[in-house]
C-alpha positions in Angstrom: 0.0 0.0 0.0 1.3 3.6 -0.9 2.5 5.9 2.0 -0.5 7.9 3.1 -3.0 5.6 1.7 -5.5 3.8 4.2 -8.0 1.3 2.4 -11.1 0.5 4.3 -13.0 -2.7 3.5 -16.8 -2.8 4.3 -18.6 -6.2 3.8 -22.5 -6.2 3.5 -24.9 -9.2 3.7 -28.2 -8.3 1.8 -31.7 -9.6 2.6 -30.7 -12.8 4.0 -34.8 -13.7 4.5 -33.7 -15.7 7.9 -31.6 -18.2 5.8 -30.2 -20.1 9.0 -29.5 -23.3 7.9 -29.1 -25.0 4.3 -32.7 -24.6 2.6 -33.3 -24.7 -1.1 -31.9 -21.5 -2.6 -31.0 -19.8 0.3 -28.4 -17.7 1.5 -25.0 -19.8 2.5 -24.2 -17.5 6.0 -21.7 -20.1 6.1 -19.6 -20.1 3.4 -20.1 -15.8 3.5 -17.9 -16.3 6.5 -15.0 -18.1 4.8 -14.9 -14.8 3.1 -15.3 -12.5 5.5 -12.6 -14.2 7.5 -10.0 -14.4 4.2 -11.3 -10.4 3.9 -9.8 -9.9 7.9 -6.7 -11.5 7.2 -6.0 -8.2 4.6 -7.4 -5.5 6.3 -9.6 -3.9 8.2 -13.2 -5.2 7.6 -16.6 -3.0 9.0 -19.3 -5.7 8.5 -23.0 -4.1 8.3 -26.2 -6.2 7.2 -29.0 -4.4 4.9 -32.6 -5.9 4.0 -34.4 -8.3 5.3 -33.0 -10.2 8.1 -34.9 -12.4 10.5 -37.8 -12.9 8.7 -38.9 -14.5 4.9 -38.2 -18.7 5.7 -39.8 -21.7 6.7 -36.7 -21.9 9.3 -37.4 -18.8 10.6 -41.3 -19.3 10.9 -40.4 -22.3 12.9 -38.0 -19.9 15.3 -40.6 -17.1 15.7 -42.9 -20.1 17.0 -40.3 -20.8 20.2 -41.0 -20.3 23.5 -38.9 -17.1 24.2 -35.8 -18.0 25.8 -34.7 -20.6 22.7 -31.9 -18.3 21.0 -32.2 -18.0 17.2 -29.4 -19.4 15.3 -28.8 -17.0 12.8 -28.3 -14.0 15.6 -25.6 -16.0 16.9 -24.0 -17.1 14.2 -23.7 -12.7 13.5 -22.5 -12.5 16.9 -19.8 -14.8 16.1 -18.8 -13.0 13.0 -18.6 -9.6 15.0 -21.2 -8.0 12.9 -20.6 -4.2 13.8 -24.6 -3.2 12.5 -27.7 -4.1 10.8 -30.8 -2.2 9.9 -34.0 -2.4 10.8 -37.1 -3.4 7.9 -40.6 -3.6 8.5 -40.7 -6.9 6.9 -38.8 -8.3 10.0 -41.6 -7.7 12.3 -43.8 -9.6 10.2 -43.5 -13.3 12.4 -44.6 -10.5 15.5 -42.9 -8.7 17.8 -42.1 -11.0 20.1 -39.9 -12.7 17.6 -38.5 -9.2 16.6 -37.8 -8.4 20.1 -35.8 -11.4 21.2 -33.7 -11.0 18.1 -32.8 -8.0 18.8 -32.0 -8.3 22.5 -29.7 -11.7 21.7 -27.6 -9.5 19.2 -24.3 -8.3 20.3 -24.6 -5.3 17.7 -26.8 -2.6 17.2 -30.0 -2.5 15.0 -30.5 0.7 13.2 -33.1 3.2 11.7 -33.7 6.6 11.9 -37.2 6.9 11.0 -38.9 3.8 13.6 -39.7 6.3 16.3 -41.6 6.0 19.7 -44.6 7.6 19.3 -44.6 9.6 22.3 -41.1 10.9 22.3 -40.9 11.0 18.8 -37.2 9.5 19.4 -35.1 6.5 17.9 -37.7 3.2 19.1 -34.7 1.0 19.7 -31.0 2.9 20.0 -29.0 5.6 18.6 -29.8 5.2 14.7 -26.4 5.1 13.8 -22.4 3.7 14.5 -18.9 5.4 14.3 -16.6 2.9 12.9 -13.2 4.6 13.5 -9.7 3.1 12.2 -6.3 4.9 12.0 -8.2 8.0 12.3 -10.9 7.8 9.8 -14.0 7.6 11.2 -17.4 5.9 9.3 -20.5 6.8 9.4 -23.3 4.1 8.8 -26.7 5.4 9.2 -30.2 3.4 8.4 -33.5 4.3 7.0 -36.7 2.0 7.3 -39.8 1.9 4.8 -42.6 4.5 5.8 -45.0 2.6 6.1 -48.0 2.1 9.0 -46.7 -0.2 11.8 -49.1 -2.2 13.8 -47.9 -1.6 17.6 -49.6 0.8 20.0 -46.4 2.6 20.7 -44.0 2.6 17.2 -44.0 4.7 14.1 -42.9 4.8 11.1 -41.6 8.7 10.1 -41.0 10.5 7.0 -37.6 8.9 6.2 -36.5 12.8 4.2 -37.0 14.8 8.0 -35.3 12.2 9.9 -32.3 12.0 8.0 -31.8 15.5 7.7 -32.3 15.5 11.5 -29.5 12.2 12.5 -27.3 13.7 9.8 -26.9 17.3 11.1 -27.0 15.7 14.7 -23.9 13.3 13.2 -21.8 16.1 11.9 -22.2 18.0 15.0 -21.2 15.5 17.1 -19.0 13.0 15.3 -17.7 14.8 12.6 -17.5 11.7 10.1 -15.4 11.4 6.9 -17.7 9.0 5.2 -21.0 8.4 5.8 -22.9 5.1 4.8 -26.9 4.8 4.7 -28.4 1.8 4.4 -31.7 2.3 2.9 -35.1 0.0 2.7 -38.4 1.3 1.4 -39.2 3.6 -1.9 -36.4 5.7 -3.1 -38.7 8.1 -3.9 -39.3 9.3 -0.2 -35.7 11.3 -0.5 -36.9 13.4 -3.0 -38.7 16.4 -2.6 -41.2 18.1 -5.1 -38.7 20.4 -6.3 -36.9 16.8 -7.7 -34.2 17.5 -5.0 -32.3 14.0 -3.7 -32.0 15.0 -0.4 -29.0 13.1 0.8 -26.4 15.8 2.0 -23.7 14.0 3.9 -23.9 10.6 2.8 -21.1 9.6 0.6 -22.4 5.9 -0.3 -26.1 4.9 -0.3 -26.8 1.6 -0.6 -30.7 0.8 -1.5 -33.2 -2.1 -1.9 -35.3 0.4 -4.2 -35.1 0.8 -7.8 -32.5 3.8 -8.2 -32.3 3.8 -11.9 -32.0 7.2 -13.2 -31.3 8.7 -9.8 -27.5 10.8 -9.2 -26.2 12.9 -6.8 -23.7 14.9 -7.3 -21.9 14.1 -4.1 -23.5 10.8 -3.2 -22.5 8.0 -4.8 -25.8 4.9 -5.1 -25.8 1.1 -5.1 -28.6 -0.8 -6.0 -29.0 -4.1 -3.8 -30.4 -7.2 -5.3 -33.7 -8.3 -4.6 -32.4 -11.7 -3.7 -29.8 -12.4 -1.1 -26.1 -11.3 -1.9 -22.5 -10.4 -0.3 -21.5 -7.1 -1.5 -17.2 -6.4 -0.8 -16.4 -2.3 -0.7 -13.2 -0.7 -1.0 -12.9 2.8 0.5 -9.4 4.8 -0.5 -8.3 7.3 2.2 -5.3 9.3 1.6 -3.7 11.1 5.0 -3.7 14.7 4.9 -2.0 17.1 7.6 -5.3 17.4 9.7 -7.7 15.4 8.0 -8.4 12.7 5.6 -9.4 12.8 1.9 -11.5 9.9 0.0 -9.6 8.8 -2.9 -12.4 6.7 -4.2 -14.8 3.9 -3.8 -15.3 0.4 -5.5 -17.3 -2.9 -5.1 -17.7 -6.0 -6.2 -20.8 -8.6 -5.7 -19.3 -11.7 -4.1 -20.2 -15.5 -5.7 -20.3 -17.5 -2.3 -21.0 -20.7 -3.8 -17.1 -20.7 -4.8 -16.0 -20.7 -0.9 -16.2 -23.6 1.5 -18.5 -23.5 4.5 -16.5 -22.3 7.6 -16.2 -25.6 9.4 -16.6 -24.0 13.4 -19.2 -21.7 12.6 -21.3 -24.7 11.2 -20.2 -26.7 14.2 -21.5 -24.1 16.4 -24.9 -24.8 15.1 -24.9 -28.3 15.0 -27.6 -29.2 17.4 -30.0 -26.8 16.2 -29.8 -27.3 12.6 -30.2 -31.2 13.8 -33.4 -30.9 15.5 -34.5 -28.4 12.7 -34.4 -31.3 10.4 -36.2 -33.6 12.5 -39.1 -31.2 12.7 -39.3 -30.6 9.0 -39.3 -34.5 8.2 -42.2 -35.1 10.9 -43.6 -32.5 9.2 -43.2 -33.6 5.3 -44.1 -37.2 7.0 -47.8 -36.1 8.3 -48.4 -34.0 5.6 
């Protein structure tokens, strides 16, 4: 690496629809961590999940039916891989909230969103909607914004994504003074522009979005378009070291092919007994059906 250059190296899982275990067509969390670990050995590594996370599988149907103290495999497998965020979609509170609730309290990281609000306070439902990631002196940003959409609970609500951005990201700057911001953003692209056709995402350096964003640029903020389906997405930030500060040099990604990785052996293991009786179920099941 050049003198005065720092590369950054943020991994993202995308809509892993509570692939746990080894369904048809479902995301490998497995062999993703063969990667991620072969991406720590190289550098520094912030791992963040986007989309759908707990939710979307027959596995995690069967988890959200548990009495409340079984823990739910997938959380602990993202514990073991030090995941440093994830955000928060409405589609994961669709198996209740219970479900939601223990997922979230199991986690050893943070779920984010700046627009799920407590309807009284009108403040963050579940934490500070955002994380410094800060290495050699660079700090990260990585902020989240949910759908806005109705929520069925007596006490949560789903804000206009536009005002509560502009709100965190002032409240960011002011506080944290960031030299790259990240937003992870679920629900219609749409919602960030104003009637004056104004893409109002000052401060964010790199949004990455579930939504259709075809057509849509910034001149400042650079946009990646998730896949629908699950995916591992690699990104490669360039710092270079100025006197007092830090200056991006540039950004680039690539979509990473699990299927070419092996499944880490110990992080399988560590599921063993759970993916075991999993399988028993489903067969009793398939067998009285």
């Amino acid at each position: 690496m050049k003198k005065g250059l720092i590369n950054i190296h943020i991994i993202t899982t995308n809509n892993i629809k509570g692939a746990m275990f080894q369904e048809n067509n479902t995301f490998n969390i497995y062999k993703a961590a063969t990667y991620i670990k072969l991406a720590r050995q190289s550098g520094q590594v912030l791992l963040i999940n986007n989309g759908q996370l707990i939710t979307g599988s027959p596995v995690s149907e069967y988890y959200a039916g548990l009495k409340e103290y079984k823990r739910i495999p997938l959380i602990s497998l993202m514990n073991l891989l030090k995941f440093n965020a994830t955000n928060i979609t409405i589609k994961d509170f669709s198996l209740g909230f219970n479900y939601f609730s223990r997922a979230h309290a199991m986690s050893e990281f943070p779920f984010l969103s700046c627009n799920i609000l407590n309807e009284s306070t009108k403040e963050p439902y579940f934490n500070t909607p955002y994380i410094i990631h800060q290495y050699k002196g660079i700090k990260i940003g990585v902020i989240a914004l949910s759908e806005a959409v109705q929520i069925d609970h007596e006490t949560m609500i789903a804000s206009n994504p536009m005002a509560s951005i502009k709100t965190w990201m002032r409240y960011m700057y002011d506080n944290e003074s960031p030299d790259y911001v990240i937003a992870l953003h679920n629900g219609q692209i749409s919602d960030l522009i104003t009637e004056e056709d104004i893409f109002c995402v000052e401060g964010v350096h790199l949004l990455l979005t579930n939504n259709i964003a075809q057509g849509i640029e910034h001149e400042y903020t650079e946009i990646i378009q998730l896949p629908e389906s699950s995916s591992l997405l690699h990104i490669k930030l360039m710092f270079k070291e100025r006197t007092d500060s830090f200056e991006n040099k540039g950004c680039s990604y690539e979509f990473i092919d699990v299927s070419r990785y092996e499944e880490d052996y110990l992080l399988k293991e560590s599921t063993y007994y759970e993916e075991k009786e999993y399988s028993l179920v489903r067969k009793k099941k398939i067998l009285s059906d």
